[in-house]
C-alpha positions in Angstrom: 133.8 98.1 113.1 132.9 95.2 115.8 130.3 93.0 115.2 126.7 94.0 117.0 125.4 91.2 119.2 122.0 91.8 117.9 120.9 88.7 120.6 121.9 90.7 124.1 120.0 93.5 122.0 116.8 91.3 121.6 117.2 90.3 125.1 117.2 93.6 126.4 114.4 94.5 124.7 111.9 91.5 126.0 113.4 92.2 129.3 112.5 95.9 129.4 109.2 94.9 128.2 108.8 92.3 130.8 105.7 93.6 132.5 104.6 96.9 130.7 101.4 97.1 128.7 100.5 94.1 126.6 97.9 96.5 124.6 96.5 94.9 121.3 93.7 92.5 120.1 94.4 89.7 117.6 92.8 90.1 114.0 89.2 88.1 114.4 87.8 89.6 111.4 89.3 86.7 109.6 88.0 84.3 111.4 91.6 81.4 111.3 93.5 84.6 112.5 91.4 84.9 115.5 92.8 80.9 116.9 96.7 82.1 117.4 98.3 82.3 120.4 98.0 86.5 121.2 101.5 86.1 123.7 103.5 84.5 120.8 106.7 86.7 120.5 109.3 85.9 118.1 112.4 87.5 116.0 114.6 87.0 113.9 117.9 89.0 112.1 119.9 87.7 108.8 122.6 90.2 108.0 124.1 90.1 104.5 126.5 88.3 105.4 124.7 85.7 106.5 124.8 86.1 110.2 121.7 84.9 111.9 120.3 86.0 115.6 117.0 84.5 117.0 114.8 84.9 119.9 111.0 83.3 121.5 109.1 82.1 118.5 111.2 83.0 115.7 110.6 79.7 114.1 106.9 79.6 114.7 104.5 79.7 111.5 102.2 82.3 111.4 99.9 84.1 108.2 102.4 87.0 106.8 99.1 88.7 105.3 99.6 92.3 103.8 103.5 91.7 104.2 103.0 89.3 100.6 102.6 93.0 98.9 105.9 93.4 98.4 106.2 90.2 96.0 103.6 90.4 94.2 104.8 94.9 93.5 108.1 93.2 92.8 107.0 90.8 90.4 105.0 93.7 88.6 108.0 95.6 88.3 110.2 93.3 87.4 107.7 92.7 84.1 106.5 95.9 83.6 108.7 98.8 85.1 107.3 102.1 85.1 104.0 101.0 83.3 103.2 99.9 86.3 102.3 103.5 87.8 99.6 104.4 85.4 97.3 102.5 87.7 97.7 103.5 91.3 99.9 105.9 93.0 102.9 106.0 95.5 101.5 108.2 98.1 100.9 107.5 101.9 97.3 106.6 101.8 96.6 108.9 104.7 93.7 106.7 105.7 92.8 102.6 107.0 94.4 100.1 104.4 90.4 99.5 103.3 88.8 103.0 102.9 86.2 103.0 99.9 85.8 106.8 100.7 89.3 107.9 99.5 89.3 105.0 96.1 85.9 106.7 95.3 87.2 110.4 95.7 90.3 109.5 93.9 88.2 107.6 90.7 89.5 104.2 91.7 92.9 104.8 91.5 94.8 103.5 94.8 97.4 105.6 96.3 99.7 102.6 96.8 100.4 99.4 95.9 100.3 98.3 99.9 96.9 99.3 100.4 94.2 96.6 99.5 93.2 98.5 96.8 96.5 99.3 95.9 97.2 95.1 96.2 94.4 93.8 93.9 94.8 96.3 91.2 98.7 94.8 91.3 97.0 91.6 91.0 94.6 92.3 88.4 98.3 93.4 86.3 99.0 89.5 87.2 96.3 88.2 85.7 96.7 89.6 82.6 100.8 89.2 82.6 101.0 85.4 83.7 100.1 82.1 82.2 99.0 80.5 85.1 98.6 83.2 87.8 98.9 81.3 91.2 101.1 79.0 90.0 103.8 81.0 88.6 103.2 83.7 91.5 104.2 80.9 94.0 107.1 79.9 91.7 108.5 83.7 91.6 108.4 83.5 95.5 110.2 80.2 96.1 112.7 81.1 94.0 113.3 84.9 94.7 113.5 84.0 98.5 115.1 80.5 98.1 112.7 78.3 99.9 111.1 76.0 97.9 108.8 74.9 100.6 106.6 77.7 100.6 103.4 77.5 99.8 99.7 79.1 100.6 97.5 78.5 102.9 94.1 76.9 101.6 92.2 77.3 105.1 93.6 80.7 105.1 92.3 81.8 102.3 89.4 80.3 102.1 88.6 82.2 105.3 89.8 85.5 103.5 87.3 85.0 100.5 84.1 84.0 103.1 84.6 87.2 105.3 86.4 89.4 102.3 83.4 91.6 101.8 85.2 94.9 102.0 87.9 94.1 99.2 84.8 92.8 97.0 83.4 96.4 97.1 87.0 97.8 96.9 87.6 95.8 93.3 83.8 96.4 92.1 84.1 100.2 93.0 87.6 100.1 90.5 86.1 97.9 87.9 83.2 100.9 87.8 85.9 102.9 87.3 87.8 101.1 84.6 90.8 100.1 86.8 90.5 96.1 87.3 90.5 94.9 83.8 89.9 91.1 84.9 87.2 89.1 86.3 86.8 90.0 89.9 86.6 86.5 91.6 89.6 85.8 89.5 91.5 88.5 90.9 90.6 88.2 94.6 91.5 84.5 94.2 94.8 85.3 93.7 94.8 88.4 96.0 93.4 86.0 99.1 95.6 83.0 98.2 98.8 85.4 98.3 98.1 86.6 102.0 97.5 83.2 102.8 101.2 82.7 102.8 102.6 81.5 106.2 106.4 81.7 107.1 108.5 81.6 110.2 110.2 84.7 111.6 113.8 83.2 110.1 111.9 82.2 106.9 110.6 85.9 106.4 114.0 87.3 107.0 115.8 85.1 104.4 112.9 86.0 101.9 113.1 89.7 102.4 116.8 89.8 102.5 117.4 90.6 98.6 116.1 94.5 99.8 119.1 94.5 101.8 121.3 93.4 99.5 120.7 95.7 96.1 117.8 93.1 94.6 120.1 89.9 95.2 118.9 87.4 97.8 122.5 86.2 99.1 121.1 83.0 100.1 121.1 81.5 96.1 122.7 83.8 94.7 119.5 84.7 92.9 118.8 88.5 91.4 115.5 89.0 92.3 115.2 92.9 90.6 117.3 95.5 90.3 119.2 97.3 92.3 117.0 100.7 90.8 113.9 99.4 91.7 115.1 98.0 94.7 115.5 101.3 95.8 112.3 102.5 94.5 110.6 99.4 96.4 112.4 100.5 100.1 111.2 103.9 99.2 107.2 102.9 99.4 107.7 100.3 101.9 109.4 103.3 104.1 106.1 105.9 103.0 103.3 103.5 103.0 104.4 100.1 104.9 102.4 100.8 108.1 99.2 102.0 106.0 98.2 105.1 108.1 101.1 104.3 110.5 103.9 104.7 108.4 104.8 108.0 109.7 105.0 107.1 112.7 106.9 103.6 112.4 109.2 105.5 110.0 110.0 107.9 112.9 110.3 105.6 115.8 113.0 103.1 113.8 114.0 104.6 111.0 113.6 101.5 108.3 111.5 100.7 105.6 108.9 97.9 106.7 106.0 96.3 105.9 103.4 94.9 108.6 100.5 92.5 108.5 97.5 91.9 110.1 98.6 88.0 111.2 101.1 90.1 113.4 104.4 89.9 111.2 106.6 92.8 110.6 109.2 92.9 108.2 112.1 95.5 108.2 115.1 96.6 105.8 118.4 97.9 106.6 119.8 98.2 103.2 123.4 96.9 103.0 123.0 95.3 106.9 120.3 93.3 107.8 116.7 92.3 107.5 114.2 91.7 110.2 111.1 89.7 111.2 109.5 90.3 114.1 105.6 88.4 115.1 103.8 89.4 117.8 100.0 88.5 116.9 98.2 91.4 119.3 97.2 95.0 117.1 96.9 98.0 117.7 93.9 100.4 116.7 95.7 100.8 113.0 96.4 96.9 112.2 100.1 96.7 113.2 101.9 94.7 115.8 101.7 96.3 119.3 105.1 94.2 120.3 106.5 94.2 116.6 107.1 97.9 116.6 108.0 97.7 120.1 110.9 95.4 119.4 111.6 97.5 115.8 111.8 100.9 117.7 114.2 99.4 120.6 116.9 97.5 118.0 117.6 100.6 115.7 117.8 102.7 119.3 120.0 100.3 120.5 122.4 100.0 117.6 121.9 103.4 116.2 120.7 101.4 112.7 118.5 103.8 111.1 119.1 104.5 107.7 119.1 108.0 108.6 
């Protein structure tokens, strides 16, 4: 089987683009998201075998936000296995990623770990599981993806916790209900501090590459989880990556992914590739105008849907 030029595909891509609709509006609602660049446009594919293709501002920083999940949900299940679902769900939420109405109908159980609910009840299991939370958080992270030098984000996060007021309510409506077992400003602490994380397009590749690759990252060598719950963790990124986009970004490219609000996305082929894409502008349900743009044109291109 020859060897895709995923490049001339990225070029293609920008070039059709060239000109359409630049539709989207940065995040301002945390106010350090609202300074970047909206017409940054970067990617960035690692196949398993180490093959790497780049294009614009694949090795520009920028705030991976909700795409952190996935660690910390990892991490959880690496400790804790199944236990882990007698405290939130693995259902498409349906609704935004911070609905109060749906938590409160549902008696403060989240319907996903991807959700912000869904995040700081994983976090709250943190808390409780690890010596030093933050700490040994970042330490699981720099060594499951292999790059020592990351790290979060202090002005990041301190933004996050001034302007957080909707995940406040989100972890006092499930601490009413018996579902966040920890002190609250402990547990948003760590929540805030692990969106904070910023990483380059190439960077976010090489972290993500172990869902490729059966739960090892091929870059150390290093088995992150298994290759079970690797599968299990594709699955959910697949059903509830794009909160109440999923459906749709599922049927437009065919991969599991996860998106964040700093205008990263993050996508799977398992036993290919992994890509990161950063475009910073949203659309109306939080997710990279351009990202899924680009997404939607390299699995049409290549015919690299898992389906």
């Amino acid at each position: 089987m020859d060897k895709v030029d995923y490049l001339k595909v990225f070029r293609e891509i920008v070039a059709e683009m060239d000109g359409a609709d630049d539709c989207g509006e940065v995040a301002t609602y945390i106010p350090e998201l609202a300074n970047v660049d909206p017409n940054k446009l970067g990617m960035h594919l690692t196949t398993v075998s180490n093959d790497n293709y780049s294009l614009g501002d694949s090795d520009e920083k920028f705030s991976i936000q909700s795409i952190a999940k996935v660690w910390s949900l990892t991490l959880v299940l690496k400790i804790l296995g199944k236990e882990t679902w007698k405290r939130l769900g693995v259902e498409p939420s349906g609704n935004a990623f911070n609905s109060l109405v749906q938590l409160e109908y549902e008696k403060g159980i989240p319907r996903n770990p991807f959700i912000n609910a869904g995040a700081i009840v994983i976090c709250d299991m943190l808390v409780s599981l690890l010596e030093v939370p933050k700490v040994d958080l970042l330490n699981f992270i720099r060594k499951s993806s292999g790059i020592e030098s990351i790290d979060y984000s202090p002005g990041i996060a301190e933004s996050e916790i001034q302007t957080g007021h909707r995940n406040y309510a989100l972890a006092n409506l499930m601490k009413d209900f018996g579902n966040i077992h920890n002190d609250i400003g402990t547990v948003l602490d760590l929540y805030f501090n692990l969106c904070s994380i910023e990483l380059t397009c190439k960077e976010l590749a090489q972290a993500f590459l172990f869902l490729a690759s059966k739960g090892v990252n091929p870059f150390n060598n290093e088995t992150v989880i298994s290759p079970r719950r690797t599968k299990r963790i594709n699955s959910i990124m697949l059903m509830c990556g794009f909160y109440d986009e999923a459906g749709e970004f599922a049927f437009r490219t065919g991969l599991p992914g996860k998106s964040g609000v700093g205008g990263g996305i993050v996508a799977i082929h398992p036993g290919e590739f992994c890509i990161a894409v950063f475009s910073p502008k949203l659309n109306k349900r939080g997710n990279s105008y351009k990202g899924m743009k680009v997404l939607e044109g390299v699995t049409t291109k290549t015919n690299s849907s898992i389906f």
